[in-house]
N, C-alpha and C positions, 0 to 999 in steps of 0.2 A: 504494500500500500504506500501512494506516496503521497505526500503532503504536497498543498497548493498553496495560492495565495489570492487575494481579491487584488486588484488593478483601477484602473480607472474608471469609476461610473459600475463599478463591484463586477468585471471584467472576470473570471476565470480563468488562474492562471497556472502552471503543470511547467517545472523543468524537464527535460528530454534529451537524451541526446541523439542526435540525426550520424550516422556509420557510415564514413565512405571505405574507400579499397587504403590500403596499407595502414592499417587498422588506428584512421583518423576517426576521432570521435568528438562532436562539435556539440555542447550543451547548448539551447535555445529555452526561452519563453514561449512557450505555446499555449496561446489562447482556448479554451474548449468552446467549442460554439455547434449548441445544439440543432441550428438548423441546416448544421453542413452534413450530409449524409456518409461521407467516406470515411477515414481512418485521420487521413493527415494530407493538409495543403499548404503548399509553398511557393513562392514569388517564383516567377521563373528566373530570374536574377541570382537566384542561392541554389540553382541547382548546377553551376558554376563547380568543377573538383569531384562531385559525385559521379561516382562508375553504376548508376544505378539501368537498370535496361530499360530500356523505350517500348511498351506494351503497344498504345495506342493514341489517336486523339481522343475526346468524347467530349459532349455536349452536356452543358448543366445548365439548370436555372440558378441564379442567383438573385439574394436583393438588391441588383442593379440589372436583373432582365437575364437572358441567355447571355452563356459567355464557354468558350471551348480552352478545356485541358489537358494538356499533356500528359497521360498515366505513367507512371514508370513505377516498376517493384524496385522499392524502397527498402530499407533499413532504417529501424528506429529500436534505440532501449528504452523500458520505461522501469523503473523499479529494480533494475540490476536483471531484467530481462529482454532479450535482443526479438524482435520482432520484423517478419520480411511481409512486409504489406503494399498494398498500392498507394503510390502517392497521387496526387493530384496536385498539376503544376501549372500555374496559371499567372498574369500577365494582376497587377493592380495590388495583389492583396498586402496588407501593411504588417501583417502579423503573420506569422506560422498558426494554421490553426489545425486542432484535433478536434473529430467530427464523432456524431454517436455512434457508428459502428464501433469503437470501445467498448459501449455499453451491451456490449452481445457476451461480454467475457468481463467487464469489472463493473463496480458500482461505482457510483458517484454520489457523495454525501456532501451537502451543499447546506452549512449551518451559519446562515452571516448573524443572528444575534451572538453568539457563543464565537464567531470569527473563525469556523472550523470549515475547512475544501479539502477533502481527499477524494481518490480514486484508486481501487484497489479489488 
């Protein structure tokens, strides 16, 4: 289980680290944002050094209308656990975010009077 933090405007927020090839391991801020459906999304800018394999493009809705992402299997630890997921790479976004397909496999405990964010 790993502890979070609240952010701006009580933001959602999860250390991570993102796994390229010669076993580079890059800790990030990742936002959890429940209305993004995938695992994990990232600027196409930061996917820059990553050896990760080019799946496909795909079409998503977002809250700024349709917009197309570059898939690639990824590499992510979360909790001293290494994780090969799809990423979704895409052009605008300002944060790295984690989407509820987490929630298939951990929980999410979200207590802002008590100041408590895990997922685990």
């Amino acid at each position: 289980m790993i502890s979070g933090f609240f952010g701006v405007e009580d933001a959602l927020f999860f250390e991570v680290e993102l796994l390229a090839s010669g076993n580079l391991e890059l800790p990030v801020d990742a936002m959890f944002d429940t209305g993004f459906s995938g695992y994990l999304a990232i600027n196409n800018q930061d996917i820059d050094g990553f050896t990760w394999v080019f799946i496909k493009r795909q079409a998503m809705f977002t809250a700024r209308g349709e917009a197309d992402f570059d898939l690639y299997l990824g590499e992510v630890r979360i909790d001293g656990q290494d994780f090969q997921i799809p990423v979704h790479v895409g052009r605008g976004l300002p944060e790295v975010l984690l989407g509820r397909q987490w929630l298939q496999t951990k929980r999410l405990l979200v207590d802002m009077p008590s100041g408590v964010l895990t997922l685990g």
